[in-house]
N, C-alpha and C positions, 0 to 999 in steps of 0.2 A: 549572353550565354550562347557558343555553339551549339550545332546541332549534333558534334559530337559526345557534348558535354550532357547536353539537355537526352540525350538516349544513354548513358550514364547513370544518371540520376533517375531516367524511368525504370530501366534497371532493376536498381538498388529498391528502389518502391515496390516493383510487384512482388520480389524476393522476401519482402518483409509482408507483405500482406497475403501470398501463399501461405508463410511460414504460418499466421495469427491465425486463416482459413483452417488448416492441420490443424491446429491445435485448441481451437473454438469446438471444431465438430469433432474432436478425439479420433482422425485418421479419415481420411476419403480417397479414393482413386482421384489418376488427373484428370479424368474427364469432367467427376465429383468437384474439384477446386476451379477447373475452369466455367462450371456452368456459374458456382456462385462468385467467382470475379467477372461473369460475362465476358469470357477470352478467349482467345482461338485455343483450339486442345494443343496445336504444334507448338504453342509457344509457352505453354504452360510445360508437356513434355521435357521441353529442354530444359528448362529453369529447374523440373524435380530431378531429372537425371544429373547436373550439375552439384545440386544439394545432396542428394542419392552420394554418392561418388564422393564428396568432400564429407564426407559421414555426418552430415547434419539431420536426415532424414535415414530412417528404416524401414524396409519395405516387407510386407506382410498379405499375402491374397491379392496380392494387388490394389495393396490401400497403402501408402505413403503416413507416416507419424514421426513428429518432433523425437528424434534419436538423445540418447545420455549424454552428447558432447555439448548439447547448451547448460547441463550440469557440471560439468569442470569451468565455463566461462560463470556461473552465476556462483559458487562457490568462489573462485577468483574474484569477483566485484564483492562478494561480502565480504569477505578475510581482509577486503580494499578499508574498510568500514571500522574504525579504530573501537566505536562504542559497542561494536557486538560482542568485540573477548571480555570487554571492561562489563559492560551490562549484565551477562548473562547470569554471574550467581546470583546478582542482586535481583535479578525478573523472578529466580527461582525460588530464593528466598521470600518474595512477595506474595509467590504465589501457594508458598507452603501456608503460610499467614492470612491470605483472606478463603481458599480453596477453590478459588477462582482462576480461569484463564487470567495472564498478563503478556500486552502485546509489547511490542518497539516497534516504532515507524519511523521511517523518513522520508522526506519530501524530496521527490524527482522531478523536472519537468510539470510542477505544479500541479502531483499528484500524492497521493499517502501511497506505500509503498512499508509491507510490514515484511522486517526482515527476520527478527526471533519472534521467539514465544518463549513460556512457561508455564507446565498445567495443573495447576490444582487439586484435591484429589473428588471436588465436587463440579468441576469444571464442567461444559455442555460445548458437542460442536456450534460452531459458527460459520457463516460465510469466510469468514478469516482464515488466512496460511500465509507461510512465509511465499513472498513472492507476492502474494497478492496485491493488485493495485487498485484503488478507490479514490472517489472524490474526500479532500481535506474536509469539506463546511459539515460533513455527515458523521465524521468520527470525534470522538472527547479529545485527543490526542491531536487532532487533525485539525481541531478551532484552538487549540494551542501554538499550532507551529504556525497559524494565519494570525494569530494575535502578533506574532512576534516579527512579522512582517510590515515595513513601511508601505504606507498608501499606495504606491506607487505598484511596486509589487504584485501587495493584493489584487490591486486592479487585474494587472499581469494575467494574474488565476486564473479570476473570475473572469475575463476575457478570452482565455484560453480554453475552460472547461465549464462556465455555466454555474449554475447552480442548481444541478438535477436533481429533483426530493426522490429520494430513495422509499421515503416511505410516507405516509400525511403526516408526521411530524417532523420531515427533515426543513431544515432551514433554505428556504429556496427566492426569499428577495436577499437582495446587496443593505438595503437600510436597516429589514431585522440582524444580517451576519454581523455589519458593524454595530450594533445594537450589544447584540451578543458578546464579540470579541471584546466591548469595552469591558465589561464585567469581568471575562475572563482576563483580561489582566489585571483587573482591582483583586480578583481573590486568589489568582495565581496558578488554578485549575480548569476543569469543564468538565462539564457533564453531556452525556449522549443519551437520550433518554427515549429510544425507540429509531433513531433518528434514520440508521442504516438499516436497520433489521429490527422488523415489530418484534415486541417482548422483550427486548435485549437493551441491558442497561449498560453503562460503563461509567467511570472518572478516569482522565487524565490530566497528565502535566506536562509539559515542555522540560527538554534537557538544553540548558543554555550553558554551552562552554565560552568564557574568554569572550562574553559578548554577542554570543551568533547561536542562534536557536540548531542544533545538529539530530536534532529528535524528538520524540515523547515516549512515553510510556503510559500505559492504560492497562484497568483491571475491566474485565467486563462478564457477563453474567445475567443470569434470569430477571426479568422486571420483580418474580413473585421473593427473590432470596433478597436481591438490593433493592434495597426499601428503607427510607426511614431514619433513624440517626446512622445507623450503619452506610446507606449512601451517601448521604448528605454533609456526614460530618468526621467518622470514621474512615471510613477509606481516601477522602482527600488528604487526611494529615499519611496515612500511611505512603499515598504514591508521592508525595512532595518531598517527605522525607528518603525514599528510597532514589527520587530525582537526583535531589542533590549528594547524596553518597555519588549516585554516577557520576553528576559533574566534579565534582571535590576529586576522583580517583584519574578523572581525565584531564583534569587542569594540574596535577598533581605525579602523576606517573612518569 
């Protein structure tokens, strides 16, 4: 690697790691992003006036914030997403049905990444939004789409991102997740039961088109509402059955 290349590449790094700084802290001055990337202010300067300019950032008091044009790029990458138009009445439908939140996720770079929702009309915020990205081993939906992954893979993940317990019930050895993942694919579901966010339950399922896992789907909700046959046995036939409508209209369409 030149040394023209390799300052290139460093680059493109700080540009992405100002950008995460913005939008971690919801707007900072450059002196603000340069003390927490420990960077000279001039060189921070240049990199927001270039962002500034290329309308990626807005500037306000003198603080710098993530502008609406990463909004037309992330609309662009989901409209990219064939299961979002096919899924959505069915999340909605689902969600009229249990009055619960219902997510969709996909895995990126060996993370969950949820792109719709659906809201019930008893539904409760969550850590969750579109957009959001989290560890797979912690969501119901997210130990579906690692079930449906070859050992190798897995590895890959869990190599990549750990297995960080979100909460004292998240699954955080490699011998219990594969533990885990075998069951979920003996019963074709999972359950999240505290795992990312205390009190908060879910069931998911994997959407497998044509061979190849492309999502899940999960209802999730208060530990004190999902309880009992209604978690355990009632809403896994609902999200399996509303799965497979998805896959059926995508292998189908």
């Amino acid at each position: 690697m030149t040394n023209e290349h390799e300052a290139k590449v460093k680059t493109t790094k700080t540009i992405t790691e100002i950008l995460r700084v913005i939008q971690k802290n919801s707007g900072l001055t450059a002196s603000e992003i340069a003390n927490e990337l420990n960077m000279a202010n001039s060189s921070v300067h240049d990199h927001v006036k270039t962002l500034l300019h290329e309308g990626y950032l807005v500037e306000s008091d003198h603080k710098y914030d993530i502008s609406l044009k990463f909004l037309d790029h992330g609309v662009y990458a989901k409209n990219n997403i064939k299961v979002c138009s096919i899924a959505q009445p069915i999340l909605q439908q689902l969600a009229e049905e249990t009055g619960e939140a219902v997510w969709l996720i996909v895995e990126e770079h060996g993370q969950a990444v949820y792109i719709d929702k659906a809201i019930g009309e008893n539904a409760v915020p969550t850590t969750g939004r579109i957009g959001h990205r989290t560890y797979l081993h912690c969501l119901s939906g997210g130990k579906c789409i690692l079930a449906e992954f070859d050992s190798v893979r897995l590895e890959q993940v869990i190599a990549r991102h750990g297995l960080s317990p979100q909460t004292k019930h998240t699954i955080s050895s490699e011998e219990e997740l594969r533990i885990e993942l075998d069951k979920v694919r003996d019963q074709g579901f999972a359950y999240n039961d505290g795992e990312e966010v205390e009190g908060v339950r879910a069931v998911g399922t994997a959407i497998v088109c044509h061979g190849s896992v492309i999502g899940a789907i999960s209802v999730s909700g208060p530990a004190t509402r999902l309880k009992e046959s209604w978690y355990r046995d009632d809403l896994p036939e609902l999200i399996i059955d509303a799965a497979n409508t998805i896959q059926l209209k995508m292998e189908y369409d």
